[in-house]
Residue, then its C-alpha position, 0 to 999 in steps of 0.5 A: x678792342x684796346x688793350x693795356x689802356x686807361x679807361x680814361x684814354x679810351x672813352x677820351x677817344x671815343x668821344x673825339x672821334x664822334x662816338x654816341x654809344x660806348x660799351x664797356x665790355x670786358x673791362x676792369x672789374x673795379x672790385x677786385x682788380x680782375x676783368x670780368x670776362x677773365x679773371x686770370x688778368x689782372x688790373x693793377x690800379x692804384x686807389x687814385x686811378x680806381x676813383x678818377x677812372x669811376x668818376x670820369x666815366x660816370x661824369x661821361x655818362x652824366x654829360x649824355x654819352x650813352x655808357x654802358x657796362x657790361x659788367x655785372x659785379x661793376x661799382x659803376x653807377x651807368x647802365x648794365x646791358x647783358x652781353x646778350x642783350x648787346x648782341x640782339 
């Protein structure tokens, strides 16, 4: 669970430290600027870091990172796995 970080630090992270599957769950809703599992919190993202972030995480998931979003209003362009799904 990070909180108040990039997407972008995030998934660096994970991917140093050896990580083979990342969910995104509860993260930045890219519509709207809201997260999807709160509405009430608000993602204040600049045109630029909407589109870096998207293409870094879509660029992740083309290098053969398992991504994943959980997401179901996401513009992201990887898979969607419910929250039920996940937890089965």
């Amino acid at each position: 669970a990070w909180c108040g970080f990039t997407h972008d630090f995030v998934i660096s992270y994970c991917v140093l430290k050896g990580f083979d599957r990342i969910g995104l769950v509860g993260t930045a809703d890219f519509i709207d600027g809201g997260h999807y599992s709160n509405m009430d919190v608000k993602f204040n993202y600049s045109g630029v870091l909407k589109a870096s972030s998207i293409e870094f995480i879509e660029e992740v998931y083309k290098k053969g990172i398992d991504i994943f979003t959980c997401n179901p209003n996401s513009e992201l362009e990887i898979p969607y796995v419910s929250v039920e799904e996940l937890l089965n």
